[in-house]
RODO-2510 file (C-alpha; in nm, 4 decimals, decimal comma):
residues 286
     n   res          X          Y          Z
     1     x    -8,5704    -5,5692   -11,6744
     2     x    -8,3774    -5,3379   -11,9531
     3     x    -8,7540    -5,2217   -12,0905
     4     x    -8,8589    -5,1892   -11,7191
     5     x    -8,5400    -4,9483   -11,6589
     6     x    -8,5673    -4,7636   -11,9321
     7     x    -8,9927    -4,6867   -11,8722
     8     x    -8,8395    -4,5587   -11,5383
     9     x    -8,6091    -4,3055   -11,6889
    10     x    -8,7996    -4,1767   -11,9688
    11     x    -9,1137    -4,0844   -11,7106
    12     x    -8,8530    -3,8356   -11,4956
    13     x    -8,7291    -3,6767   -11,8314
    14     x    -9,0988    -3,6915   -11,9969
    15     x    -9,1956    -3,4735   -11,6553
    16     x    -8,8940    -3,2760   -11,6622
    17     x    -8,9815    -3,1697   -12,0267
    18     x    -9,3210    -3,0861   -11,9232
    19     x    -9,2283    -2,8522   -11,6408
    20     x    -8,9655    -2,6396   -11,8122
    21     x    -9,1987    -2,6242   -12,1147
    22     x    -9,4861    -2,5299   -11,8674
    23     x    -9,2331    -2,2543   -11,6795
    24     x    -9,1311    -2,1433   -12,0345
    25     x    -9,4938    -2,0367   -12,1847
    26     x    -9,5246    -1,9069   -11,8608
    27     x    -9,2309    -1,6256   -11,8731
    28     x    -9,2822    -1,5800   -12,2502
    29     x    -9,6494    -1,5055   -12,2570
    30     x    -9,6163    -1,1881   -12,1306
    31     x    -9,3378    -1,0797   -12,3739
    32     x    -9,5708    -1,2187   -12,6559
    33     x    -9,8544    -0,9900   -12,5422
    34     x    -9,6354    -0,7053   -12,5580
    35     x    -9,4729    -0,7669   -12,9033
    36     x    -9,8248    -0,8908   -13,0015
    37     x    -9,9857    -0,5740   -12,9210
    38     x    -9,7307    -0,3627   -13,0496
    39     x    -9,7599    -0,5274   -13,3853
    40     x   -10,1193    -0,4857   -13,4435
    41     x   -10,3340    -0,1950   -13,5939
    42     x   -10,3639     0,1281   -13,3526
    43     x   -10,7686     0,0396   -13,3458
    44     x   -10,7074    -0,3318   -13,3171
    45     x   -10,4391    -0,2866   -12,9731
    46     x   -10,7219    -0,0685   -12,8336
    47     x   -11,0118    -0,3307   -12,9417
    48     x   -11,1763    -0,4637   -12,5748
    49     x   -11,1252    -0,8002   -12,5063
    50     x   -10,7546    -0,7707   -12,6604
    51     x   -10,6943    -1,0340   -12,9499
    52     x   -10,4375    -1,3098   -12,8268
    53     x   -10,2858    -1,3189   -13,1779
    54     x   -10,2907    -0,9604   -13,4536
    55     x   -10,5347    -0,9701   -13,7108
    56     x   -10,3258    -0,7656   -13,9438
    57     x    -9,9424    -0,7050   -13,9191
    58     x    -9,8330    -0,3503   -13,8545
    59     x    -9,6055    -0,1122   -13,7368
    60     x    -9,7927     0,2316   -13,6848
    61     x    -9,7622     0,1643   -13,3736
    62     x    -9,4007     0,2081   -13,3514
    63     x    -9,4703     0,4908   -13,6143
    64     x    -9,6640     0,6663   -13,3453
    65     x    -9,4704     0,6586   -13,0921
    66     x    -9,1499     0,8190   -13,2423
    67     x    -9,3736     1,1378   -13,4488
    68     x    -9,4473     1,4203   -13,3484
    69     x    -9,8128     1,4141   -13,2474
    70     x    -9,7211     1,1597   -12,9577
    71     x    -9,3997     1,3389   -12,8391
    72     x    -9,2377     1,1132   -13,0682
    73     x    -8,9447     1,3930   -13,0446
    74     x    -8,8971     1,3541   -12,6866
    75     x    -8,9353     0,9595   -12,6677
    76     x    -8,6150     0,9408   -12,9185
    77     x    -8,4356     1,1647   -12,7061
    78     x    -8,4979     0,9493   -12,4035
    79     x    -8,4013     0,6645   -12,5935
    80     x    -8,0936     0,8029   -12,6295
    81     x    -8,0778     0,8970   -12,3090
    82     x    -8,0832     0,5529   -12,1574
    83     x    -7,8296     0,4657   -12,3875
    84     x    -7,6138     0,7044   -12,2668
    85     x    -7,6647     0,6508   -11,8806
    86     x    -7,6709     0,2830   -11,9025
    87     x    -7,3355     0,2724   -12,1001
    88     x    -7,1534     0,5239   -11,9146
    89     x    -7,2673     0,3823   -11,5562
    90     x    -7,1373     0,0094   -11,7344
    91     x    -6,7989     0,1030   -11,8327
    92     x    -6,7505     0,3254   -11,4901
    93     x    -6,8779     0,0256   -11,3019
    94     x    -6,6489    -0,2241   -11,4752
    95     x    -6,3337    -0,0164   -11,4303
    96     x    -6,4220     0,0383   -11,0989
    97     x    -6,5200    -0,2681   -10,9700
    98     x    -6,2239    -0,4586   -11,1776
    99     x    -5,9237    -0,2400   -10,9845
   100     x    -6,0988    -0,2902   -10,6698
   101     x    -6,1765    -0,6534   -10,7356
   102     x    -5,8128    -0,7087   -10,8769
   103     x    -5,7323    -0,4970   -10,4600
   104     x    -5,8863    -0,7350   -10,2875
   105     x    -5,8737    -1,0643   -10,4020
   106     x    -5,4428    -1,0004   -10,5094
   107     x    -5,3308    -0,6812   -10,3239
   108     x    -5,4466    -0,8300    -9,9565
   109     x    -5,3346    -0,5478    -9,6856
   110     x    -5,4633    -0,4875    -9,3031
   111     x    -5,7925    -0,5138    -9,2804
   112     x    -5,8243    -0,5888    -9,6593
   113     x    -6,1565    -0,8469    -9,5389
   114     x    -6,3269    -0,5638    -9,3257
   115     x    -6,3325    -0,3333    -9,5518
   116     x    -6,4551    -0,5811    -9,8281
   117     x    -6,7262    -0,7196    -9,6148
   118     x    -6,7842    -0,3320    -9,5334
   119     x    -6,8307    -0,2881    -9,8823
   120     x    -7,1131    -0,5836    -9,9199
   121     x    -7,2787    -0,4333    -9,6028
   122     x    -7,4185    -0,1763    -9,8404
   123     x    -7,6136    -0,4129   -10,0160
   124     x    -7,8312    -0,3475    -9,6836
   125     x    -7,9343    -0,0092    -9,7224
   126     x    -8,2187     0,0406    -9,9777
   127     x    -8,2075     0,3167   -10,1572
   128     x    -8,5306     0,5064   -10,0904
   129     x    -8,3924     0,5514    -9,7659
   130     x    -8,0499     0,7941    -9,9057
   131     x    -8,2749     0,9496   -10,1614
   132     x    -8,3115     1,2650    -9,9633
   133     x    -7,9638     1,3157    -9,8562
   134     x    -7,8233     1,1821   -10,2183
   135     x    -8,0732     1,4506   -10,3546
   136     x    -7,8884     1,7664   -10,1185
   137     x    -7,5324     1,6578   -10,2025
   138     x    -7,6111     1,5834   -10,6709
   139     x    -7,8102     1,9256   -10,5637
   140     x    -7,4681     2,0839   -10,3823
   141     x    -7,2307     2,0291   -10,6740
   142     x    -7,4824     2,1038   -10,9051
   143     x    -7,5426     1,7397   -11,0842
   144     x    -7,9384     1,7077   -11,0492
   145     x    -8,1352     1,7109   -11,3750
   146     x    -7,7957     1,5770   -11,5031
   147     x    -7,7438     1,2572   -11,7146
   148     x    -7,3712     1,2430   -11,5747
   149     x    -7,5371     1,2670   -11,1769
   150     x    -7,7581     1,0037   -11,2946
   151     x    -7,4492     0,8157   -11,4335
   152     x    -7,2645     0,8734   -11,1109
   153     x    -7,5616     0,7294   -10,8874
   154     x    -7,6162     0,4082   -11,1006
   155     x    -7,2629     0,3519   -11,1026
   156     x    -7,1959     0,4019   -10,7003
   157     x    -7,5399     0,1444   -10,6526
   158     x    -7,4022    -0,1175   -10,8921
   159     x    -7,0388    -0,0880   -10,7547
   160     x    -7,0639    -0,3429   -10,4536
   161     x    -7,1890    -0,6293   -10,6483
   162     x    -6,9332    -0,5640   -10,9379
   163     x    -6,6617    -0,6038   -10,7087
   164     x    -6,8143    -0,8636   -10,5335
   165     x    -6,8029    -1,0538   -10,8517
   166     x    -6,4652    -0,9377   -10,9856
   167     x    -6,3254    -1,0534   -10,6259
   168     x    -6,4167    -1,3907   -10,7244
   169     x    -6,3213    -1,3676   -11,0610
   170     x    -5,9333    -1,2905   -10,9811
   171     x    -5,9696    -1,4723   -10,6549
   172     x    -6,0569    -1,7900   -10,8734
   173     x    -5,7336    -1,7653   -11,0561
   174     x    -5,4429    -1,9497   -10,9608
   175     x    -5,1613    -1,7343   -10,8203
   176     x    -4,8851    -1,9106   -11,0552
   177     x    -5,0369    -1,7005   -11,3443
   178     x    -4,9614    -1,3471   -11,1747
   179     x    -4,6383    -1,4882   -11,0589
   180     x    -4,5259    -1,5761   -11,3833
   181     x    -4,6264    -1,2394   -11,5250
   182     x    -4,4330    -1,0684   -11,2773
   183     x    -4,1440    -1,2918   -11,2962
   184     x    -4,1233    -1,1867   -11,6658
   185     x    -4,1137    -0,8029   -11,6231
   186     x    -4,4791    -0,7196   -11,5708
   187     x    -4,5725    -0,4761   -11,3304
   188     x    -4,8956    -0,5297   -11,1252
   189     x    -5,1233    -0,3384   -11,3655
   190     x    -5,0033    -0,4707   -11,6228
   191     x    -5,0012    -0,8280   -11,5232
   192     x    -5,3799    -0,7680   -11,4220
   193     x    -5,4673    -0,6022   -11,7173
   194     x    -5,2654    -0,8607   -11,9889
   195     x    -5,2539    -1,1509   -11,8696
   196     x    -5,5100    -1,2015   -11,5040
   197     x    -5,7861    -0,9786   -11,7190
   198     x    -5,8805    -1,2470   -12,0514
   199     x    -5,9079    -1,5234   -11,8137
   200     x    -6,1516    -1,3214   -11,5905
   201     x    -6,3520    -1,2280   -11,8841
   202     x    -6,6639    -1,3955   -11,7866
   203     x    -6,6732    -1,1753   -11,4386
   204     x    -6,6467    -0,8573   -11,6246
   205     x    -6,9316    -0,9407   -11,8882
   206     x    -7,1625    -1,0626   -11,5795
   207     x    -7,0410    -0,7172   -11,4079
   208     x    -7,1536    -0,5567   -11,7835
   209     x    -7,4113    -0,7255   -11,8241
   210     x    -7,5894    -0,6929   -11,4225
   211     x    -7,5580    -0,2954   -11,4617
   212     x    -7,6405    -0,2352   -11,7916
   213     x    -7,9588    -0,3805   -11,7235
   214     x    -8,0209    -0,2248   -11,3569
   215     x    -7,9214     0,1349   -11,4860
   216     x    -8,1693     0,0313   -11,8027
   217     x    -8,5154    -0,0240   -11,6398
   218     x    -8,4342     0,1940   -11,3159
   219     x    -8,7118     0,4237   -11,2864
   220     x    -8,6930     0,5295   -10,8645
   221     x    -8,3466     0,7758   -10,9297
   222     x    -8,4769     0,9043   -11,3005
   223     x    -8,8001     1,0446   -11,1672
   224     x    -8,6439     1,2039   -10,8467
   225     x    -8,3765     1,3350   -11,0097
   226     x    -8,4512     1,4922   -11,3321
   227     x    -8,6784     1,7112   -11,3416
   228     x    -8,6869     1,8142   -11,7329
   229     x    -8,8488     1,5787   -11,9465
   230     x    -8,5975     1,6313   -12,2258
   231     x    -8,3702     1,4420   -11,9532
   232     x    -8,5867     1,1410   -11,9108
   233     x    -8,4683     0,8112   -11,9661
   234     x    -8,6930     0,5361   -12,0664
   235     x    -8,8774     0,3997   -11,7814
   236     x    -8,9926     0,7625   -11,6835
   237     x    -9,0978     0,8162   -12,0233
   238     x    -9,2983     0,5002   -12,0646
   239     x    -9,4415     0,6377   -11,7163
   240     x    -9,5752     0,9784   -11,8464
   241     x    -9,7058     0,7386   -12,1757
   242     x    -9,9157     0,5885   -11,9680
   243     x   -10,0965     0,8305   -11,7774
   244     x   -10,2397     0,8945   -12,1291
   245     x   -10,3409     1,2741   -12,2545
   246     x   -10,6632     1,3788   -12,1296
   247     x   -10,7533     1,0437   -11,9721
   248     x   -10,7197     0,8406   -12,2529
   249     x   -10,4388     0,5569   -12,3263
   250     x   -10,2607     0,4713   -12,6888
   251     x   -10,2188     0,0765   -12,6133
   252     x   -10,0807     0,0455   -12,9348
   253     x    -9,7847     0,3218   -12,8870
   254     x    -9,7025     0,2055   -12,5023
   255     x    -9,6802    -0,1387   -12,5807
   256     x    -9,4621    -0,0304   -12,8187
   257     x    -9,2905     0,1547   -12,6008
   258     x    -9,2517    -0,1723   -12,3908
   259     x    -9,0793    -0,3443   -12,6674
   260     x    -8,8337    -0,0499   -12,7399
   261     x    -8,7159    -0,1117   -12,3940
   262     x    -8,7236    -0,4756   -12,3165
   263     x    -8,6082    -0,6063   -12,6741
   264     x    -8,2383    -0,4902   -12,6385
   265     x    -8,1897    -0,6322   -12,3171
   266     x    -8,3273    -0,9882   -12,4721
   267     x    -8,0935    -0,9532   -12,7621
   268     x    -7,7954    -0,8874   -12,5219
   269     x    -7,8390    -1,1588   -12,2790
   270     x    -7,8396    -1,4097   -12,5330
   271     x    -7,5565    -1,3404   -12,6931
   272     x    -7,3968    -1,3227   -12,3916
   273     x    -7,5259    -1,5541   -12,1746
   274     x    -7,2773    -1,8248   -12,1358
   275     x    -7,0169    -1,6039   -12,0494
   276     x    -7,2981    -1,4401   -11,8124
   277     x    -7,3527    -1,8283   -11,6557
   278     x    -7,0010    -1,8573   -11,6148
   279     x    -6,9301    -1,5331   -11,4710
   280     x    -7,1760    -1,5614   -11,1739
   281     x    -7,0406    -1,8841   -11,0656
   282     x    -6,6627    -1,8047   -11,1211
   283     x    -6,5269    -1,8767   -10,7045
   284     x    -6,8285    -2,0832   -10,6211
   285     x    -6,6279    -2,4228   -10,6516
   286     x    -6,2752    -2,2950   -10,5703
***
């Protein structure tokens, strides 16, 4: 019976093994293709059929793509550029989104729900459809074909989740902590910010982490809204890489280009993925 038993669990774990490790070379294939070709020789990424694995190991690819003769200039400067806009609408986002969070899950007024659940409702409306009239008002106060406008846009789209999840965060928390804070001579911001804030930590990395990575690979609000390529960020870059010059396409130096972007945001989730895990279910078992 005990050899029976144990057959009987080792086939669901054999099969469980076999589907995550199936699922697994499934998502990473196409990130080896990318660092694959970006590794190779500049004839070799252009070779038809594509080699699975490089014949050689090289990096003029990567060479290529920051000098001069492929606007290597430019491409720096819109790394930079995401760097900038992706940082600045991440710290915005997570000040903003904690006070409001801190609001409505502590501070509860008249009407505190509505106007949360009014918040959320924007979640509904895609963005395409304010494009036009989000164009008229960045044009107004004269913020188009500006990184701060861009800042300012990311930051107002990512807002309603980053409260949503900072809600949670300090809604999870017992209300004993805060008490005791205040009981001790804290005021409010200063009981949110020393003692409510550590324990919410995971919230405000997930927050971090969920606009840092929309405001890196948005592409929709960079093309509309800057209009000098010095401006670009990224995504629009890699866009105007691959339209080629002349009708012709450097593999080698967008794949590349690929790996500039998608690299960092690999590196930063998994370093900060358990506190990612834990921040997006903070509140779902209170």
């Amino acid at each position: 019976m005990s050899s029976s038993a144990s057959t009987h669990r080792a086939v669901p774990r054999a099969v469980w093994w076999i589907v995550n490790l199936s699922l697994a070379a499934l998502f990473l294939y196409p990130f080896w293709v990318v660092l694959s070709q970006s590794i190779k020789t500049p004839t070799e990424a252009a070779a038809a059929p594509p080699t699975l694995f490089p014949q050689s190991f090289s990096l003029a690819n990567f060479g290529k793509l920051f000098s001069n003769e492929n606007g290597g200039a430019g491409f720096a400067m819109q790394l930079g550029n995401s760097v900038l806009v992706s940082i600045g609408a991440t710290l915005l986002t997570i000040v903003l989104s904690t006070l409001a969070g801190y609001g409505f899950a502590k501070l509860r007024f008249r009407g505190s729900n509505l106007l949360f659940f009014a918040t959320l409702a924007t979640f509904m409306i895609p963005f395409q459809a304010v494009i036009t009239p989000l164009y008229l008002v960045l044009h107004q106060i004269g913020l188009t074909n500006n990184l701060l406008g861009l800042m300012l846009v990311y930051t107002t789209f990512n807002l309603p989740f980053g409260i949503f999840l900072m809600r949670n965060s300090f809604a999870a928390l017992p209300a004993s902590i805060e008490e005791a804070a205040l009981v001790d001579g804290c005021g409010i911001l200063r009981a949110m910010v020393r003692v409510l804030l550590p324990v919410a930590i995971p919230g405000v990395i997930s927050t971090a982490l969920f606009t840092f990575f929309a405001a890196w690979n948005e592409f929709f609000a960079a093309l509309i809204l800057m209009t000098d390529q010095s401006k670009y960020t990224l995504p629009v870059a890699l866009n105007v890489l691959s339209s080629g010059t002349f009708g012709t396409l450097d593999w080698g130096a967008l794949q590349s280009g690929v790996a500039v972007t998608i690299v960092p945001c690999i590196v930063i989730y998994i370093l900060l993925q358990k506190y990612y895990v834990g921040g997006m279910l903070t509140g779902a078992t209170k």
